[in-house]
Every structure is written in structure tokens, then in C-alpha cells.
C-alpha positions as CSV (number, residue, x, y, z in Angstrom):
1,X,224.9,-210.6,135.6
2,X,226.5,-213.4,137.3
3,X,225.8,-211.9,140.9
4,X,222.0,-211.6,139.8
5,X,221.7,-215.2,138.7
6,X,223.8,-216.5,142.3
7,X,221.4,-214.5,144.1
8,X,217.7,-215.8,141.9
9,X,219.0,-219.0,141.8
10,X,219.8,-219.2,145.7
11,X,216.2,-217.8,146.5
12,X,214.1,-220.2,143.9
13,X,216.2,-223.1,145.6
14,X,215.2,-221.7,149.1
15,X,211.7,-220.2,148.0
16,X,210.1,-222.6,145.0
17,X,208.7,-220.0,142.9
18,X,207.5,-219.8,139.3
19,X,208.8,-216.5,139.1
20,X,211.9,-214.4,140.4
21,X,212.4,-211.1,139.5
22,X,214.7,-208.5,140.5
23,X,214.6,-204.7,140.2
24,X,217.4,-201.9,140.7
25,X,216.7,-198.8,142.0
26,X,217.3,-195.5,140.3
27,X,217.3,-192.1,142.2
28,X,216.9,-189.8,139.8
29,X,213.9,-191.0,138.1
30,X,211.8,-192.6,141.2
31,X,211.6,-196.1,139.5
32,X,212.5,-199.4,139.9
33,X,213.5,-201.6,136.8
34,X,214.1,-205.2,136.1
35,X,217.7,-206.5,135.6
36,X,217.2,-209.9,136.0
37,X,214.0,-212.5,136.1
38,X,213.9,-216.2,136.3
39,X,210.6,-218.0,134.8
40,X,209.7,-221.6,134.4
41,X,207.5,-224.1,136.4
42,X,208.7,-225.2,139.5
43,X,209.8,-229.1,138.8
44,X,210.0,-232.2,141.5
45,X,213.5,-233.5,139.7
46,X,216.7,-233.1,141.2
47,X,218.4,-233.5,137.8
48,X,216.8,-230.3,136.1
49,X,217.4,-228.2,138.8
50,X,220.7,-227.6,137.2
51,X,219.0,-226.0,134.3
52,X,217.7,-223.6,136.1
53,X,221.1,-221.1,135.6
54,X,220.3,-221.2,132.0
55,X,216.7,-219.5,132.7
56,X,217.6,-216.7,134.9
57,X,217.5,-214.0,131.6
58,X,219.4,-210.1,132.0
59,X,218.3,-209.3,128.8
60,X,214.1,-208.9,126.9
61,X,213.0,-208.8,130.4
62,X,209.3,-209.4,130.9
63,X,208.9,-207.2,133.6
64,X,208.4,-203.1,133.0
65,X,209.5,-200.6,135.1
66,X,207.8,-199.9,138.1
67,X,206.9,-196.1,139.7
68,X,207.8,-195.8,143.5
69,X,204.6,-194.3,144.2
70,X,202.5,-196.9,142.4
71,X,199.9,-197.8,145.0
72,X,199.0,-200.8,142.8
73,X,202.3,-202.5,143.1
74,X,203.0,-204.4,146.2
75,X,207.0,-204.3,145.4
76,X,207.2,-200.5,145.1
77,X,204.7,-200.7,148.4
78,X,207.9,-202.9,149.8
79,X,210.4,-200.3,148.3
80,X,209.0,-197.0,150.2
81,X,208.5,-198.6,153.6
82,X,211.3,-200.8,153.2
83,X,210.0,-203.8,154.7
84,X,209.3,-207.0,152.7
85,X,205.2,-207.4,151.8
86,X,203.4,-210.2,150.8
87,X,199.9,-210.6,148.6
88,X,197.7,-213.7,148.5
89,X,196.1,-214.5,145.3
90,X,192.7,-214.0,144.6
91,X,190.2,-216.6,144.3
92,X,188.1,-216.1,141.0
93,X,184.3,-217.7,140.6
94,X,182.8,-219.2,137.7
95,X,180.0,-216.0,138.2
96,X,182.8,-213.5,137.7
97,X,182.3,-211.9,134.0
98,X,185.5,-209.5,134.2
99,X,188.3,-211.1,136.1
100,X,191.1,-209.3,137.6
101,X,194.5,-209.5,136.2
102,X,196.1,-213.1,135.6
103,X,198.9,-211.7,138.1
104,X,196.1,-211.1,141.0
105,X,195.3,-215.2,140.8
106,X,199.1,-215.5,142.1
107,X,200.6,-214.8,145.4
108,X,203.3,-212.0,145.4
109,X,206.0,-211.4,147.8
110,X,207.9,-208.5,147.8
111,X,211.4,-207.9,149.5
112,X,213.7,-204.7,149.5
113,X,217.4,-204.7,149.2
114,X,218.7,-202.1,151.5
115,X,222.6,-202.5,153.0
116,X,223.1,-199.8,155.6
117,X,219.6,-197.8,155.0
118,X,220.5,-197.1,151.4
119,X,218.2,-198.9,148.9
120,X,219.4,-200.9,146.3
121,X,216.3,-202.2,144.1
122,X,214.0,-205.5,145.4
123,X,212.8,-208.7,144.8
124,X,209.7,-209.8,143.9
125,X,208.7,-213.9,143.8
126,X,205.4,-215.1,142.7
127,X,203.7,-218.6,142.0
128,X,200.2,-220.0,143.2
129,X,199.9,-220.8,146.2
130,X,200.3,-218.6,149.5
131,X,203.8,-217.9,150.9
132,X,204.2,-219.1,154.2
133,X,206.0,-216.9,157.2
134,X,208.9,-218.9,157.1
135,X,209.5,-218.5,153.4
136,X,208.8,-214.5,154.0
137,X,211.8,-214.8,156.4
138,X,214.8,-216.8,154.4
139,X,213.7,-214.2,151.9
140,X,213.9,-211.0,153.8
141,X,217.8,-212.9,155.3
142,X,218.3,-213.4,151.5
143,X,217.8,-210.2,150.7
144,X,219.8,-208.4,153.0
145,X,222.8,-210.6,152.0
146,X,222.1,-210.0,148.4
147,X,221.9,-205.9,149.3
148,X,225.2,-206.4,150.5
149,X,226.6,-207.9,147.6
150,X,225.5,-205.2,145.6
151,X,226.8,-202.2,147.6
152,X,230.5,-204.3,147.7
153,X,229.7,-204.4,143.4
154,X,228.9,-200.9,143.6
155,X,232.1,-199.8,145.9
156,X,234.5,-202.1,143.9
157,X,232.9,-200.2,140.4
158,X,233.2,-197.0,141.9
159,X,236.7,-197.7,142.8
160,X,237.7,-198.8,139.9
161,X,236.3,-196.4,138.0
162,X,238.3,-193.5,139.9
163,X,241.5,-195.5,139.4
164,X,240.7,-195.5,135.6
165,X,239.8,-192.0,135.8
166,X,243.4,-191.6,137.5
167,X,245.2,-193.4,135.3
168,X,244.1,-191.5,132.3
169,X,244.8,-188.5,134.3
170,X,248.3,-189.8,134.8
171,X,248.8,-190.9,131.3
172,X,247.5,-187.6,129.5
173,X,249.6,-185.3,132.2
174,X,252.7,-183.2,130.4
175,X,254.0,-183.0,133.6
176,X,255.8,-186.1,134.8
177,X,254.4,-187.0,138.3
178,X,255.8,-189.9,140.4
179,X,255.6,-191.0,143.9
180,X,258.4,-192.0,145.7
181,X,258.1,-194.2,149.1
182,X,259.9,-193.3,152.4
183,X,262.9,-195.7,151.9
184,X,263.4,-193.1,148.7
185,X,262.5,-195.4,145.9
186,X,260.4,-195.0,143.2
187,X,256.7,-197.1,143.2
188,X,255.0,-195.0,140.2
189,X,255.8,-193.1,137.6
190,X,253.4,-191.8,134.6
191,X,255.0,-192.0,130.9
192,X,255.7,-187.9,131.0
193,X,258.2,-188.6,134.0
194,X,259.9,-191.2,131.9
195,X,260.7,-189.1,128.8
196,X,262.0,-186.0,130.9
197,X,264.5,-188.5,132.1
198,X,265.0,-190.6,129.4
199,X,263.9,-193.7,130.9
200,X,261.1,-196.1,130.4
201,X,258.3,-195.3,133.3
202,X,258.6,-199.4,134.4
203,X,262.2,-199.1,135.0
204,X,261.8,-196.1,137.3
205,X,259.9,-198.0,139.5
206,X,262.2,-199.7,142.3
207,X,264.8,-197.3,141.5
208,X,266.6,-194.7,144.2
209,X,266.2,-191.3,144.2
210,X,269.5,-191.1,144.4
211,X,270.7,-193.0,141.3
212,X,268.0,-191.1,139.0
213,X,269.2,-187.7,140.1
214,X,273.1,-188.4,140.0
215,X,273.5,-188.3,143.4
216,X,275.8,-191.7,144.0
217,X,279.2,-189.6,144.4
218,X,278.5,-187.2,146.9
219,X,276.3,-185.0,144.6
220,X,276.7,-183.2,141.3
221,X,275.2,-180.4,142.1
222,X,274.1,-178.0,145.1
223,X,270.7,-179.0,146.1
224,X,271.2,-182.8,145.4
225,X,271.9,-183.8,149.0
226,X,268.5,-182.1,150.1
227,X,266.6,-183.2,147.1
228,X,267.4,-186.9,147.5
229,X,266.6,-186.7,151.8
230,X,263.1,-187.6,150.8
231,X,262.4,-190.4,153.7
232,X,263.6,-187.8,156.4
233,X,261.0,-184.7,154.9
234,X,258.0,-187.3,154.9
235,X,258.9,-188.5,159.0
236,X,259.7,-184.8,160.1
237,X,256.6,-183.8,157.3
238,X,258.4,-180.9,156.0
239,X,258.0,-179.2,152.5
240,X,261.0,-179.1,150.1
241,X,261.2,-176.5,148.2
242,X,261.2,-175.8,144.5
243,X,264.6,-176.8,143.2
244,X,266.2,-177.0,139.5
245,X,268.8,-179.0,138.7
246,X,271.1,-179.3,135.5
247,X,271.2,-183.3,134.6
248,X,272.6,-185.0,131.6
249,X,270.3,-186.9,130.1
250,X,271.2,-188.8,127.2
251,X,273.9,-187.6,126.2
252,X,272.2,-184.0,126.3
253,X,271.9,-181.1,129.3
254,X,268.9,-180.8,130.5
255,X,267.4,-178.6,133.2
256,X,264.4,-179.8,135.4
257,X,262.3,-178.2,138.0
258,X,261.0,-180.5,140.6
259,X,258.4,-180.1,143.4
260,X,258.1,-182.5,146.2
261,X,255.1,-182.5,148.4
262,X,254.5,-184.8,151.3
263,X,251.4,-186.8,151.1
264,X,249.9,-188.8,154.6
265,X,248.2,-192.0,153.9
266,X,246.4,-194.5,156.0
267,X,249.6,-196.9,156.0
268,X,253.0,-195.0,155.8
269,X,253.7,-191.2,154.2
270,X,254.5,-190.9,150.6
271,X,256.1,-188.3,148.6
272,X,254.5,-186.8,145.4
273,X,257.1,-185.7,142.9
274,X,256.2,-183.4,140.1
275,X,258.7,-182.8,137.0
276,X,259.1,-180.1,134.5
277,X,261.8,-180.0,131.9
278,X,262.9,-176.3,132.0
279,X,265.5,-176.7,129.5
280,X,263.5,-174.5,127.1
281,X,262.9,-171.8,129.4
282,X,266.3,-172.1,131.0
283,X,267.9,-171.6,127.5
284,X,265.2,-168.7,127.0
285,X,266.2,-167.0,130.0
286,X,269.9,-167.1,129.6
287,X,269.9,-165.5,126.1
288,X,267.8,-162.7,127.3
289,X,270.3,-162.3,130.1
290,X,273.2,-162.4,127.7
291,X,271.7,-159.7,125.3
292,X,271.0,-157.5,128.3
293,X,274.2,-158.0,129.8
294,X,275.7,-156.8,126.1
295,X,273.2,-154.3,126.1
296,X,274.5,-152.4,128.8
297,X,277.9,-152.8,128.5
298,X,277.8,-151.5,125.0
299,X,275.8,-148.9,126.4
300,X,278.2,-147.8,129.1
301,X,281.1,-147.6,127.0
302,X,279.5,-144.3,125.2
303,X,278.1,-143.0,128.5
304,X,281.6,-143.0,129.7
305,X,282.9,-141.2,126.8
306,X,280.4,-138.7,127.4
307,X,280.7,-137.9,130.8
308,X,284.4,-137.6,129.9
309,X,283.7,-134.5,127.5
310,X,281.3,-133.2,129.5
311,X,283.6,-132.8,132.6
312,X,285.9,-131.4,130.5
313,X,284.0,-128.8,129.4
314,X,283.1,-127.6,132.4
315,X,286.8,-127.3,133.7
316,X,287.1,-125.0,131.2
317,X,289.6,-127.0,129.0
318,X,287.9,-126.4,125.6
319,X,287.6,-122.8,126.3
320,X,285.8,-120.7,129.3
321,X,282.0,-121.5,129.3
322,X,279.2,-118.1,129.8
323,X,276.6,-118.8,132.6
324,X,274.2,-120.0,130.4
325,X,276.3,-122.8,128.7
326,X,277.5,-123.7,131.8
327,X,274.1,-124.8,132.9
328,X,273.1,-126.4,129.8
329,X,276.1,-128.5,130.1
330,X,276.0,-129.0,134.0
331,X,271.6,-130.2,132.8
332,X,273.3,-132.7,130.6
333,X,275.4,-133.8,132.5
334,X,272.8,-134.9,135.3
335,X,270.9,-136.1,132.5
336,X,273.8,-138.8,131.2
337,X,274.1,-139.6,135.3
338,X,270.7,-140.8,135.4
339,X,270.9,-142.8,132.2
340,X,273.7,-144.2,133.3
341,X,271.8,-144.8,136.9
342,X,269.0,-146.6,134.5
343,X,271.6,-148.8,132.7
344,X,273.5,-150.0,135.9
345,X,270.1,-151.4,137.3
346,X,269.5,-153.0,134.2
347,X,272.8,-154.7,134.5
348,X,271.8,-155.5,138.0
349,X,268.4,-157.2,136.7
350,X,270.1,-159.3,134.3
351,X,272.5,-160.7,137.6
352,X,269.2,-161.0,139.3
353,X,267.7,-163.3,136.6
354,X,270.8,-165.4,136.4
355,X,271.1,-166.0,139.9
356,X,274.5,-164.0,140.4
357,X,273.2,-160.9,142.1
358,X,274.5,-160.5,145.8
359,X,272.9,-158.3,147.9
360,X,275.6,-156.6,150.7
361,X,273.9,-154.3,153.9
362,X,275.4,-151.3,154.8
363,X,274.4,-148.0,156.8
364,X,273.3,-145.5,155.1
365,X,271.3,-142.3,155.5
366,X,268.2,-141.9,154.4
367,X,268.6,-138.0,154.7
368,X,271.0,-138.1,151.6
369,X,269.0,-140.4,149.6
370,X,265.8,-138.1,149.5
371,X,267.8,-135.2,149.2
372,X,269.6,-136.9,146.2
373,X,266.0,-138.1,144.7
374,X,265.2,-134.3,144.9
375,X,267.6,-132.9,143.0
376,X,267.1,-135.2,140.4
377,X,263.6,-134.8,140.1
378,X,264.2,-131.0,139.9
379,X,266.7,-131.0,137.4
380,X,264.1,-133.4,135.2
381,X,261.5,-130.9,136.3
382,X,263.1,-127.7,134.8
């Protein structure tokens, strides 16, 4: 409201007027409608002039809205060719029983607001007598100045509304999402990045990478070093990868997953850091390793046993075995193989899942493996 008073007050100073009215566009519904008019008389004294900020109204406008195809209307005629129009008032005669409209006794001028071929609404000025060229020209400059302003009022709304929109973003995220600069301090944090550290969001801004991740003394842990080389991944732009790291935060241990991305801006690269506190998942994971690890050594302790009595019944020991019993032991006996095959790979999984699995290459042929894979199968098979 304060833009559409400068700008009616600037033209009625410019342009004396008994009426200034100005009209936004709206896309969607073809029309243009009134957001701000200034009425009154035009007066001779300096000292009211002042007034006049007082009359310019935003609110129970006058004025209706106006169609863009109204042929009737000399400011939506101004609005689709985009060029400022003027209309003389008609002279009425003392023999004229109907007379036209009280608007038709009044000259009209009509100017569009268009920054950079996009149109913004218009301006329509009217009082009694004729507007002269010259007064068609300061407003045409007027209005291209006052189009202007509105498209910087629309850009700054617009960019404010996405910050807002960011902001909530930022606030409502579970994930804690900061941005760290390329001399590897923080400049923003959101609140869920402070409470997975323990730390109010303002204090992490300004703070090293370094001192939030106990790094000072060389490094608590493995991937520290690499985590905390943030400035040299955004100048060579290279990703980091997916690290977690065991931290103690307040007085507690906690594990947290972090993923870094390099982000290029206009001015200098940033780093976008995004936080999870795994502790819950981390605790998860190693009691379903410890149960599996107990698992299968309890159940290698009986499969042992068993493949003990079983050899020993075939040697003969317990007495000498007929054909037939020989093969039912020698079947069970592949059979307590494979299940012990089936436990040491869940024993391996478990390693896998805790990160102490370690893979050694050797030679081997591939010959024996099928041929071993056969006779399995077979023995299952019969």
C-alpha cells in the first residue's frame, strides 16, 4: 500500500487529476482490479497538497473490476495493446434527453504498467478537461518506473516467500542439515542438527568442523581426518562418502551417519551436511549380530559332536556296519556337512554386518567346486 500511494501521489503532482486509479493484473481470470484510487478536487493551495497522502484509499475502492476484452473500457483497451490511450470527454447539449454516462463527460487516460513485456496492471487518470500530449508522456515515463517497482515488490515477495518456505523446511526436517563453508566452519544449522549433537543450532554456527567432530588431537576415530577435509573436497569438487562415526555426546555414545555433498554457488562452493543419529539402529544391528553369533556357536558345538559319532561309526568302532547302514550313515553324515556348511555362512553374515569380515583371494578350481555342488545336490536328491 505504501508503494501505491508514492506512485498516485507522484502522478496527481505531475498530472492534476480528480481521479487516480490503479489496477493489478490477474492472469488467471483475464481482469484487472483496483488496488488503489485517489479522489478529491484538484486544489490551487500549496498547503493542502500535503493532504493528499491521506486520500489515496486501498480499501472500499470505487472502482470494479474491469474484463480485458471489454471494448468499452479504454484502460483494458490500453492493457491488451499495451500502449497508453487517452479519451476526450463528451460534450452534452441541453437537446440531449438521455445522456451518456457521467464518466463519458470526463477525459480518460489510460497507461499500462509493463517492466520487461510482462504486464503488471494500469493506470487510469480522469478529470474534465482534455489531457494534453505532454501530460500523456510523464505519464507513460511514470508508468514504466512504477512497473518497475512492482516487478522489484514482486521478486523481493517471491524471494522471501521461498526463504520462508525454506525455513520451515529446515525447522520441521528430522534430519539435521547444515552447511559448512570452505574454510570448514559452520554458517547454518537447523534445530534437528543441534539436538543430534547436543548443541544449541546458534552456537554451531562459526564453529570448526573439526572441534564438533572431535577431531583437535589428531582424530578419534578412522574416518575423522577425511571427514573434517571439507574445504579441499569443495576446491577439488569431489564427493565424500557415507561415513559413521561413534561420538560422545553428552556424556552418552552416540553413533551418527553423515553425508556431505558439494554444492556450487554463484560466489564460492559450499558443503551441505546431512545428519542422522544411528545410535538406535547401530544398537539394533549389534544385538542381532550378537544373537547370531551365539546362535551358531551353540549350534556348532552339537554338529561337532555329531560328526564325531558319526565317523566313528563308520570306522567300525561300535561294531561292523551291513551295506545298507553304511549308507544311511554315510547320507547323514553329508547331511550334518551341509548344515554345518549353512551355519558357517551364517557366522560369516553376522562378521559381514559388523564390519569384521575379511575377504582373502586365492586360486582355486572351479572343476572341484561344481563337482563338489554335484554331489551334494545328488545326495539331497536321493
Amino acid at each position: 500500500p505504501a508503494l501505491y500511494r508514492t506512485i498516485l501521489n507522484d502522478i496527481r503532482h505531475l498530472v492534476p487529476c480528480d481521479f487516480v486509479v490503479m489496477y493489478q493484473y490477474n492472469e488467471s481470470t483475464q481482469e484487472l482490479y483496483p488496488v488503489a484510487e485517489l479522489v478529491g478536487s484538484i486544489s490551487s493551495k500549496k498547503g493542502e497538497q500535503e493532504d493528499m497522502l491521506a486520500e489515496v484509499k486501498t480499501t472500499n475502492l470505487q472502482r470494479d473490476r474491469i474484463k480485458m476484452h471489454n471494448a468499452n473500457s479504454v484502460i483494458a483497451w490500453a492493457a491488451v495493446h499495451r500502449h497508453p490511450m487517452l479519451r476526450t470527454p463528451i460534450k452534452a447539449t441541453l437537446e440531449d434527453d438521455a445522456l451518456p454516462m457521467p464518466s463519458a463527460h470526463l477525459a480518460e487516460m489510460a497507461a499500462p504498467l509493463i517492466s520487461k513485456r510482462v504486464l503488471y496492471g494500469a493506470i487510469a487518470l480522469q478529470r474534465s478537461e482534455p489531457f494534453t500530449s505532454e501530460e500523456l508522456r510523464l505519464v507513460r515515463n511514470l508508468s514504466n518506473m512504477a512497473a518497475a517497482a512492482l516487478e522489484n515488490v514482486e521478486l523481493f515477495q517471491r524471494v522471501r516467500t521461498d526463504q520462508e518456505q525454506l525455513r520451515a523446511i529446515l525447522s520441521s526436517s528430522s534430519d539435521g542439515i547444515a552447511i559448512i563453508g570452505v574454510n570448514g566452519c559452520f554458517i547454518e544449522a537447523n534445530p534437528a542438527f543441534g539436538r543430534i549433537f547436543g548443541i544449541d543450532p546458534s552456537q554451531v554456527v562459526g564453529m570448526e568442523c573439526l572441534e564438533l567432530f572431535e577431531c583437535e588431537e589428531g582424530g578419534s576415530h578412522e574416518s575423522c581426518q577425511k571427514l573434517c577435509m571439507v574445504h579441499q573436497a569443495l576446491q577439488q569438487q569431489e564427493v565424500l562418502p557415507y561415513v559413521e562415526i561413534d561420538l560422545q555426546i553428552q556424556g552418552a555414545s552416540h553413533s551418527v551417519g553423515l553425508s556431505l555433498t558439494s554444492v556450487s554457488t554463484a560466489h564460492k562452493p559450499l558443503c551441505l551436511v546431512i545428519a542422522r543419529d544411528v545410535t538406535a539402529m547401530r544398537d539394533v544391528t549389534r544385538l542381532k549380530a550378537n544373537f547370531l553369533s551365539m546362535i551358531t556357536h551353540e549350534l556348532r558345538s552339537p554338529l561337532n559332536a555329531l560328526h564325531g559319532y558319526l565317523d566313528l561309526a563308520l570306522t567300525g568302532i561300535a561294531g561292523e556296519l551291513n551295506e545298507q547302514q553304511r549308507e544311511f550313515v554315510q547320507r547323514a553324515r553329508a547331511s550334518s556337512e551341509h548344515l554345518y556348511a549353512l551355519v558357517e555362512d551364517l557366522l560369516l553374515i553376522t562378521r559381514a554386518d559388523s564390519g569384521q569380515m575379511r575377504l582373502s583371494r586365492e586360486l582355486t578350481s572351479l572343476q572341484e567346486i561344481v563337482a563338489n555342488a554335484i554331489e551334494e545336490l545328488e545326495l539331497m536328491a536321493t
